[in-house]
C-alpha positions in Angstrom: -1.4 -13.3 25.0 -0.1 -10.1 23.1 0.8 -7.3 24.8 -0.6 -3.8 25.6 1.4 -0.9 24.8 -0.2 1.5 27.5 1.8 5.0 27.0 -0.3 8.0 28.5 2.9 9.3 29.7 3.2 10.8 26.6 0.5 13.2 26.9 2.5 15.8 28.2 4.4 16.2 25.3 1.5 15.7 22.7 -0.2 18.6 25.1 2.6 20.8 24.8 3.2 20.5 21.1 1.9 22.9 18.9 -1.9 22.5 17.4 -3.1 21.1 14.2 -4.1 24.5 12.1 -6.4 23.4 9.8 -6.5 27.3 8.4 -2.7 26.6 7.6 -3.4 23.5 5.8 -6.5 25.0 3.5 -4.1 27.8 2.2 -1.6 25.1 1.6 -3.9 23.1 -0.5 -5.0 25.6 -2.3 -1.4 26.2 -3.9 -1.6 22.1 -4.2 -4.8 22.3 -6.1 -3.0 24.8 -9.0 -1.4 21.9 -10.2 -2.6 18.7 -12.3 0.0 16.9 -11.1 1.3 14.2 -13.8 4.1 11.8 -13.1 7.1 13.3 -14.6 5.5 16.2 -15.9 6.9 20.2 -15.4 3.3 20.9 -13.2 4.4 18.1 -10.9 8.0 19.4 -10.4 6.6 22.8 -9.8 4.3 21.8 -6.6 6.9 19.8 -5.9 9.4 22.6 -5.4 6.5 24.6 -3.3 6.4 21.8 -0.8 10.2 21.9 -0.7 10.2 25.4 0.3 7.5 24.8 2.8 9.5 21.7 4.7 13.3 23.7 4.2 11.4 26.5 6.3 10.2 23.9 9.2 14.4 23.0 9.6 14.3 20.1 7.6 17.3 18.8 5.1 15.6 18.5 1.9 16.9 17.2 -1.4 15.1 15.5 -5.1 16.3 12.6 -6.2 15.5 11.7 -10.1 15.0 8.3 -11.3 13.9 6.8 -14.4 10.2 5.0 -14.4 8.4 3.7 -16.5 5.3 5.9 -17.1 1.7 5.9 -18.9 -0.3 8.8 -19.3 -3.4 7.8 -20.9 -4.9 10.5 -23.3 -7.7 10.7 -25.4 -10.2 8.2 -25.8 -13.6 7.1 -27.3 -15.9 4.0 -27.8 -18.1 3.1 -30.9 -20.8 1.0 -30.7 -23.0 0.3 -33.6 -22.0 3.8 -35.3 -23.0 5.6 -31.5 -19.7 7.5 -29.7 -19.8 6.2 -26.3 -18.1 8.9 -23.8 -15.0 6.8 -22.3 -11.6 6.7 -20.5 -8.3 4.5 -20.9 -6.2 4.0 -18.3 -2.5 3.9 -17.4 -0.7 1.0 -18.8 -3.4 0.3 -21.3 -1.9 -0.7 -24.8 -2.8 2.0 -27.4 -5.6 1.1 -30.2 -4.6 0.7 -33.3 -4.5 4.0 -35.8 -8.0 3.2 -37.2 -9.9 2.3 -33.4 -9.3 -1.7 -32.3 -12.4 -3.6 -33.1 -13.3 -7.6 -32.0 -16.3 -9.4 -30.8 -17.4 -8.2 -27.8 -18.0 -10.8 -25.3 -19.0 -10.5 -21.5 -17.1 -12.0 -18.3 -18.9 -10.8 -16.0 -17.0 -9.4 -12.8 -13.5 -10.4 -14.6 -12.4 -13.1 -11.9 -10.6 -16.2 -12.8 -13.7 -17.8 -12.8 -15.4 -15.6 -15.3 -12.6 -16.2 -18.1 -12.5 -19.9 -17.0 -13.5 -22.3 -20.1 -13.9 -19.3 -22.5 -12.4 -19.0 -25.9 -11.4 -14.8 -25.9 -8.6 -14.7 -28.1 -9.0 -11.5 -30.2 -12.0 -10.6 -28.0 -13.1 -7.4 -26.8 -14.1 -8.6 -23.3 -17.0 -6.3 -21.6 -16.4 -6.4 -17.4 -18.2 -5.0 -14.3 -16.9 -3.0 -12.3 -13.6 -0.7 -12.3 -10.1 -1.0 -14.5 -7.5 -3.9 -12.1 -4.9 -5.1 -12.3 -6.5 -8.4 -12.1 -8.4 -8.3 -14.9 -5.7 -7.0 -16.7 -3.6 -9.9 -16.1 -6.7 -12.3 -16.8 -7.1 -10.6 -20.4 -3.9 -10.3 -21.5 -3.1 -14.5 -20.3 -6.6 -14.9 -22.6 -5.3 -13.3 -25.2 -8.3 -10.9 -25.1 -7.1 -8.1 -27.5 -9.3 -5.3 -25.4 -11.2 -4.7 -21.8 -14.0 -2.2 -22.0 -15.4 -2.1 -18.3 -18.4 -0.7 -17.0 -18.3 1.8 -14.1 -20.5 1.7 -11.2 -21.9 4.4 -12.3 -21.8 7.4 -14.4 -18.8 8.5 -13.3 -14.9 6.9 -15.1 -12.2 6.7 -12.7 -8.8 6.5 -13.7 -6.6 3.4 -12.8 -3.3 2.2 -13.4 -3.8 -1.5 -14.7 -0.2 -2.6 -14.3 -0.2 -5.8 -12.2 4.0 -5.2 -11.9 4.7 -3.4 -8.8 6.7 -0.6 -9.8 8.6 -0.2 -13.3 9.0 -4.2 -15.2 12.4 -5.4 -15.2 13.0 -8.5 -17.8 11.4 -10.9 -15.6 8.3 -9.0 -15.0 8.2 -7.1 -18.5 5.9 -10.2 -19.6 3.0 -9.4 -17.2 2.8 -6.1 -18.4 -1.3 -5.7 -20.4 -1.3 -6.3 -23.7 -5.0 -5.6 -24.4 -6.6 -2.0 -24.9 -8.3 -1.0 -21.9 -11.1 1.4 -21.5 -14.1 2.0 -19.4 -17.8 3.4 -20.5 -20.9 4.5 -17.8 -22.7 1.9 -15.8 -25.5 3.1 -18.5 -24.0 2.8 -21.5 -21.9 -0.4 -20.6 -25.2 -1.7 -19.4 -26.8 -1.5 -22.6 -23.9 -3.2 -24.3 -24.5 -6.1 -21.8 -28.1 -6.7 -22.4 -27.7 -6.0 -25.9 -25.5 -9.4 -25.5 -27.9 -10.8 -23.0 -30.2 -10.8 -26.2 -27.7 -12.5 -28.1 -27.3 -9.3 -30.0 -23.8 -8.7 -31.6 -22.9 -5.1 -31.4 -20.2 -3.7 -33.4 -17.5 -1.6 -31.1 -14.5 -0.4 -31.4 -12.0 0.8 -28.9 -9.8 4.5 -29.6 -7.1 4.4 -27.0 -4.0 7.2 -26.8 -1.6 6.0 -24.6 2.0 7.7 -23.6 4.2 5.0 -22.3 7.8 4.9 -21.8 10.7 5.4 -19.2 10.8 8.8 -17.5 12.7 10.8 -15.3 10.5 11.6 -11.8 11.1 13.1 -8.6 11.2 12.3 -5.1 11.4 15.0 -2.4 13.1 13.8 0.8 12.8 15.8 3.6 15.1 14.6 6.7 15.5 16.0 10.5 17.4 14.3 12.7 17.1 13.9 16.8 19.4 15.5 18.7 21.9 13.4 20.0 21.6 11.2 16.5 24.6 9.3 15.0 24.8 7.8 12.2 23.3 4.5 13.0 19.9 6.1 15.1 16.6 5.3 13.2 14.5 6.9 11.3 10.8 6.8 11.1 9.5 6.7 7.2 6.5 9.4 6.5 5.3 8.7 2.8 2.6 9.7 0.7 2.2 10.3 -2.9 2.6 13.8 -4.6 1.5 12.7 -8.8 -2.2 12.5 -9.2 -4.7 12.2 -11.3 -6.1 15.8 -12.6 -5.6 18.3 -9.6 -6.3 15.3 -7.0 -6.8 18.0 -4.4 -8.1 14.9 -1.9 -5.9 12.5 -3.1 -3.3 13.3 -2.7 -3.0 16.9 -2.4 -4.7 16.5 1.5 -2.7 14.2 2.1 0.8 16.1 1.6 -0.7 18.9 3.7 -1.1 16.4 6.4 2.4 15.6 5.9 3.7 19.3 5.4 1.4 19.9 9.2 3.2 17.1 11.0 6.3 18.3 9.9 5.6 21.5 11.4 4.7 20.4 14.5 6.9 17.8 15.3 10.1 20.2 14.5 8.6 22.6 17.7 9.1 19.2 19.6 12.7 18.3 17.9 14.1 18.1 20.8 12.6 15.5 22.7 12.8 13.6 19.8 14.5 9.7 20.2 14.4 8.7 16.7 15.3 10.7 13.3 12.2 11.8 10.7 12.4 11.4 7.2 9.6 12.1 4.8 9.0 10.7 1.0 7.0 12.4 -1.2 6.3 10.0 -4.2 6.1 10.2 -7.9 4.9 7.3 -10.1 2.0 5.9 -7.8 -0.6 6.7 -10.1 0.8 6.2 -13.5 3.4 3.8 -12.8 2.3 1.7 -10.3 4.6 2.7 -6.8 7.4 3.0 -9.3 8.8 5.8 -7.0 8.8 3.8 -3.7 10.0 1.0 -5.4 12.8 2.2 -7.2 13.8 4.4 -3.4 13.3 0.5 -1.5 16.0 -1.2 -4.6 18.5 2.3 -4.3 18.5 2.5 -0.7 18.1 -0.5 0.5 21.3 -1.0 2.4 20.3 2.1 4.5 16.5 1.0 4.9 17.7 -1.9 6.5 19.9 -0.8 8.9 18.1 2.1 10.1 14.7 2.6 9.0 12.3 1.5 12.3 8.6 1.8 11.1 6.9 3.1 7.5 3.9 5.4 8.1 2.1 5.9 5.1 -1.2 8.4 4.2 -3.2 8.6 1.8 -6.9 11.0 0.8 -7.2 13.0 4.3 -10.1 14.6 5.1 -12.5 13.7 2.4 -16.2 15.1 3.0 -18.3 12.3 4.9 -15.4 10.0 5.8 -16.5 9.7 9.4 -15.3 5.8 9.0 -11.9 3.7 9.6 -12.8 0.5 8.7 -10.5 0.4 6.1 -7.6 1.7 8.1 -4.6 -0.8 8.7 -1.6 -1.9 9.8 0.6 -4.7 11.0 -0.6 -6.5 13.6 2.8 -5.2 15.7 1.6 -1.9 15.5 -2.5 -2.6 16.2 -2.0 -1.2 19.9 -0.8 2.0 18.5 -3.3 2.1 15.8 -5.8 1.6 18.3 -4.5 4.2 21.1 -3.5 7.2 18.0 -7.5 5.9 16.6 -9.5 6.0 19.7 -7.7 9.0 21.5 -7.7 11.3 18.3 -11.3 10.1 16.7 -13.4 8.4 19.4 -13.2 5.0 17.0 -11.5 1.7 18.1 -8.7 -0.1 15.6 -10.9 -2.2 13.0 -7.8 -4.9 12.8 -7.7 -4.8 9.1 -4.6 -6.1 7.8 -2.9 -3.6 5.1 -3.3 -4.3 1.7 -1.0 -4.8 -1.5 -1.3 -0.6 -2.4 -0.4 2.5 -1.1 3.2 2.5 -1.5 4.2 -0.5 0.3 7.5 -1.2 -1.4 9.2 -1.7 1.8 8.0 -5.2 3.5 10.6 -7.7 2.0 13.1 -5.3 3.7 11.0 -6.0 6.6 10.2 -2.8 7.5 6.5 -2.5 9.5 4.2 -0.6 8.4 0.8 1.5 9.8 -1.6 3.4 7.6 -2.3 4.5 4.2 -5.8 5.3 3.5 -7.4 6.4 6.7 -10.9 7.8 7.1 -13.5 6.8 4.3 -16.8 6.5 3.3 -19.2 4.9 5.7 -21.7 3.2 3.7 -20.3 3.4 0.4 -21.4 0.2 -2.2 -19.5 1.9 -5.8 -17.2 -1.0 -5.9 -13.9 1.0 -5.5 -11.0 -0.1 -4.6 -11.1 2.1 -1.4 -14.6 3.9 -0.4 -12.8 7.3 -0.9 -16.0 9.0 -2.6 -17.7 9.1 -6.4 -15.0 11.7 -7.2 -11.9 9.6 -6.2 -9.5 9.7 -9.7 -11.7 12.0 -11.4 -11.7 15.3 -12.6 -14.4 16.6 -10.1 -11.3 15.3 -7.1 -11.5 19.9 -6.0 -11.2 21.7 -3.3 -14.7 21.6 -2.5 -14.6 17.6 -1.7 -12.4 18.9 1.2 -13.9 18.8 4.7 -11.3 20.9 7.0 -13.2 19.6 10.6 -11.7 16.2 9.0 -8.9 17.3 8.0 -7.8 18.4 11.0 -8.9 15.3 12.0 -7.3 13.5 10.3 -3.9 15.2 10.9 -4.4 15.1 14.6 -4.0 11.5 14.2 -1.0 11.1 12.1 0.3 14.0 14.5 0.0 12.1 17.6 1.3 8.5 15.6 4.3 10.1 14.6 5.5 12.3 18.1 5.0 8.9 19.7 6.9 7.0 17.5 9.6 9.5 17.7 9.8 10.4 21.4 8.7 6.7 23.1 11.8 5.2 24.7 11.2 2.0 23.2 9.7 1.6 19.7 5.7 0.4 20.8 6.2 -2.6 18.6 4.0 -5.5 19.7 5.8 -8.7 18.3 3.9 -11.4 20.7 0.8 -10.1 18.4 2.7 -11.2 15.4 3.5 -14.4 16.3 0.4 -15.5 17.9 -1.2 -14.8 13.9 1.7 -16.4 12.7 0.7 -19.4 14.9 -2.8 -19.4 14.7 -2.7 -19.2 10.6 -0.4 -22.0 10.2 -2.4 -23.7 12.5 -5.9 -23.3 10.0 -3.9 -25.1 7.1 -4.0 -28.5 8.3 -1.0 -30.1 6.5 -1.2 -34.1 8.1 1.1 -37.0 8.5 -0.5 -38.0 4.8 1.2 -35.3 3.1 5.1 -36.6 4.4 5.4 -32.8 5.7 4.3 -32.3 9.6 4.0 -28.5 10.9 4.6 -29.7 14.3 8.1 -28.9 14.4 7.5 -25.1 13.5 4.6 -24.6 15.4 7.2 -25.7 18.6 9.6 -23.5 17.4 6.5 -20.7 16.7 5.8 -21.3 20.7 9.2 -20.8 21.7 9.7 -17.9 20.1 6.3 -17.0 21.7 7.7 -17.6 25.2 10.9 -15.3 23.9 8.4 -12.3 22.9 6.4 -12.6 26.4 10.2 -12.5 28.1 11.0 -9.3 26.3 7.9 -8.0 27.1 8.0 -8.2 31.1 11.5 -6.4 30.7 9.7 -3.6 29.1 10.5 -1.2 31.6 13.7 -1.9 32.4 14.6 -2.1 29.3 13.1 1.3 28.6 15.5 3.2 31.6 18.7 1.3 30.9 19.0 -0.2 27.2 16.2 1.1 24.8 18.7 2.0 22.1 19.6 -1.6 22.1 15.8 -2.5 21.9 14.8 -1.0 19.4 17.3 -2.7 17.6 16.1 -6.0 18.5 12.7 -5.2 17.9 13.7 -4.0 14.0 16.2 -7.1 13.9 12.8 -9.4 14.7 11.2 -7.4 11.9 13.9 -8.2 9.1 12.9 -11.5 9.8 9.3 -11.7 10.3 7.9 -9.2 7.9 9.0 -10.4 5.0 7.4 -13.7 5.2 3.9 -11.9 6.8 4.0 -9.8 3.8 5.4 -11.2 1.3 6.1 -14.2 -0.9 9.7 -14.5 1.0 11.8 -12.7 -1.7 13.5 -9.9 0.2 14.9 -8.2 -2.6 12.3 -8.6 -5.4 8.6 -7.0 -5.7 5.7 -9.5 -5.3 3.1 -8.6 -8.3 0.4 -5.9 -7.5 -2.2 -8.4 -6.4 -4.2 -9.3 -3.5 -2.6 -11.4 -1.1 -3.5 -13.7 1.4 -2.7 -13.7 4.4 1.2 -14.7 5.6 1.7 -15.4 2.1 4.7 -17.1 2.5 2.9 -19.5 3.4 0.7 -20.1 0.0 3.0 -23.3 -0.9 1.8 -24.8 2.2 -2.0 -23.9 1.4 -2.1 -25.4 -2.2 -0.4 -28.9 -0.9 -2.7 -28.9 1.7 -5.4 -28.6 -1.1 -4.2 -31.3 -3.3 -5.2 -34.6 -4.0 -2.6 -37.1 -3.4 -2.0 -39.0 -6.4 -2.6 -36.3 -8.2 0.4 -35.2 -11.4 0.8 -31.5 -9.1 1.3 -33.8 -5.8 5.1 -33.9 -5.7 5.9 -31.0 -7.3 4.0 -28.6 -4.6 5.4 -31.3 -1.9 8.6 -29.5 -3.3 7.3 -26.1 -3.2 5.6 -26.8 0.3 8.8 -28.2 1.8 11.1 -24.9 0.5 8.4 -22.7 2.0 8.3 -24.4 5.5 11.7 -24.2 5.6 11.5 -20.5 5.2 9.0 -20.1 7.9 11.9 -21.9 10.0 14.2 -19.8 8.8 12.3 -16.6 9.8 11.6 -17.9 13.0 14.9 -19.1 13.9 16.7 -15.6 13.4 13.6 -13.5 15.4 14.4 -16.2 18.3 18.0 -15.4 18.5 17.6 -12.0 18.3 15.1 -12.4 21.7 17.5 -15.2 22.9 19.3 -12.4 25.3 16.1 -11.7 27.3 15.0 -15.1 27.5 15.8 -15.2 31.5 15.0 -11.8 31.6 16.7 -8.5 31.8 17.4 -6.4 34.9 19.7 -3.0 34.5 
């Protein structure tokens, strides 16, 4: 059974340490919400280099890095239907129309899904979706050889997306899943006409304008470091991240969320020197218009380092949004759910939902194997738009202002990344959970159900899962110990278990690649194993995914051989 993390000892210091001021973080966003703040762009640089100021006055080392990325700015746009100009967006990554408007028949595919393109013939085709701009459709266009995507909103509001399905900037392996259709999206009314004008078996004449700036840029990251008092140069950090580009003045998203992170860096430097682990914050370019290109390129560049001493990645995203009274979409790994429920339930009366991350907000960091907790918070309650996070109608529109700003909730909001972070920085042991980790592992490898028929049995892992089990609960029960004599040398173990189990939680396995900007499954390292389990023997795919299925299990080994003898030591357990 997994552990509980049970740290009320802490409460001194979290009582001592300075307030949230949400009066501090208002005036602060209001400076943010000057700026539309484009990838690349001298408006971005600008707020940048007011943060900057902000975190050199709390103590903190601060530097900007530039690094090229590759960048779409989508600019003017229109639809034409039947002779009638449609009011429209295009999005990030979208191929620009030809010089006279792109025009082909128009045919619909429903919600986009494999399932809708399945069987049709849309080469050339203008293909008319529900729903917002993904990266999914995207990728289902351009393999149809669709030459255009005109989706319909939810309603009568556009939202800007990026619709790379590439996480961060394409190398020459990923360059070909890059769109290659023009992409745009009209009202829920006007693409609703377009669909029952189809329904009737109408054929209406449209025709796509798209302006579209891509290319490779320069952009900026602001790092912001402090370090704990007795540090060397081996102690950990803790990784703060959030985005700084946005889309138009973005004063929620992200703006509120780099106050957050600007508040927390204030009142963790009062506590600086209690601290146990070293700070750093990242505030990203390129999440909006070039798909985590920022975090990504920062995970490739300093990977060396990341590995070595980076503990835990705490990530935030749209704070305080009016009427987000709801964390159902909050997540993180399941080695950090006891702290996600304790920071949760202490700070905003709610319990931990459980909800696994997701493939977004900036999580460039898992095939290093670095945990992670958070991105998007607090959201909207009872909110059916269809977005890809129920952030509000104004998420990645223009109407994103300071008055979609709730401060109660943004104080909120910060108390909770404020008591997350002092505890991560001041605990004597990092209050990683790994028995929770495992016991998923164990219990989704169990739900496959590969059998003797397939000439692979899972047995052998699963015994090595429940050894490794037994190693977790051993480390566990020397806790305390551990905590008074050796928690240095703990929380090396417990990121050393990381390097090897994150990766293949999160990830397809590749440590030093990008998995594509698509949902995942669950452990999906495992996916080989799922689609032989699926197959028919006798089947032409048989063998070849008994290949793929074999290669996978013996990463799973793998993963779980290294987090055993990193736990090996405190098998017998550990007195000081």
């Amino acid at each position: 059974m997994a552990q509980t993390i049970d740290r009320h000892a802490d409460d001194g210091l979290l009582d001592a340490a300075p307030r949230v001021d949400a009066e501090v973080m208002m005036r602060h966003l209001a400076e943010l919400a000057r700026w539309t703040k484009l990838s690349g762009t001298a408006e971005e640089a600008e707020s940048l280099r007011y943060i900057e100021r902000q975190m050199a006055a709390y103590g903190y080392v601060t530097r900007i890095l530039h690094h090229p990325a590759y960048i779409s700015l989508p600019g003017k746009a229109r639809v034409v239907a039947d002779g009638r100009e449609l009011k429209a967006i295009t999005h990030s990554m979208s191929q620009p129309s030809l010089a006279g408007g792109t025009t082909a028949p128009l045919v619909y595919v429903g919600k986009g899904t494999e399932g809708d393109f399945a069987g049709k013939d849309l080469r050339g085709a203008i293909v008319l979706v529900d729903g917002m701009a993904t990266p999914q459709v995207a990728l289902c266009a351009s393999q149809a050889g669709a030459a255009g995507q005109l989706h319909i909103s939810p309603h009568e509001h556009l939202h800007e997306m990026c619709i790379s399905p590439v996480w961060g900037s394409p190398d020459t392996r990923t360059m070909a899943m890059m769109p290659i259709t023009v992409a745009l999206t009209v009202s829920a009314a006007d693409g609703g006409a377009l669909r029952e004008a189809l329904a009737r078996g109408e054929k209406p004449n449209v025709v796509l304008h798209a302006e579209v700036d891509t290319g490779w840029r320069q952009t900026p990251i602001l790092v912001a470091d402090m370090a704990a008092p007795e540090a060397t140069e081996d102690t950990p950090f803790i990784l703060f991240s959030g985005h700084h580009d946005t889309w138009y003045k973005g004063v929620m998203d992200n703006g509120a969320a780099n106050v957050t992170m600007m508040e927390v860096a204030r009142l963790a430097a009062a506590v600086q020197p209690r601290w146990r682990r070293n700070l750093r914050f990242c505030f990203w370019s390129g999440h909006s218009h070039g798909r985590y290109a920022s975090s990504a390129w920062y995970a490739d560049a300093h990977w060396q380092e990341l590995e070595r001493r980076c503990a835990i990645h705490v990530n935030v995203d749209s704070t305080g949004g009016m009427g987000a009274t709801s964390f159902a979409e909050a997540g993180a790994a399941t080695e950090l759910a006891a702290l996600a429920h304790d920071v949760l339930s202490t700070e905003a009366g709610e319990p931990f939902s459980g909800s696994r991350l997701g493939r977004n907000a900036d999580q460039s960091f898992w095939g290093i194997g670095i945990p992670s907790i958070f991105g998007v918070l607090s959201t909207q309650p009872e909110d059916d738009l269809g977005l890809r996070a129920s952030l509000g109608w104004w998420w990645h529109t223009p109407d994103d202002l300071l008055d979609k700003i709730d401060p109660a909730l943004l104080e909120r909001d910060t108390r909770i990344y404020r008591r997350l972070i002092l505890r991560l920085l001041t605990e004597p042991m990092l209050p990683l959970d790994p028995t929770s980790q495992v016991e998923d592992l164990q219990a989704t490898l169990r739900q496959i159900g590969l059998g003797a028929a397939h000439g692979l049995s899972l047995n052998e892992v699963l015994a090595e899962i429940a050894e490794l089990r037994r190693a977790c609960a051993a480390f566990a029960a020397t806790r305390t110990a551990l905590e008074e004599a050796r928690a240095g040398e703990a929380d090396r173990v417990l990121m050393r278990v990381g390097r090897a189990l994150v990766p293949i939680d999160y990830t397809s396995g590749q440590r030093f690649a990008h998995d594509p900007a698509l949902p995942q499954t669950k452990w999906p390292a495992l996916d080989p194993l799922r689609r032989f389990a699926a197959v028919q023997e006798g089947t032409e795919a048989w063998y070849p995914l008994q290949i793929e299925a074999r290669r996978a299990l013996n990463a799973i080994r793998h993963a779980v051989s290294q987090a055993r003898r990193e736990l090996s030591p405190f098998a017998g357990g550990y007195t000081a």
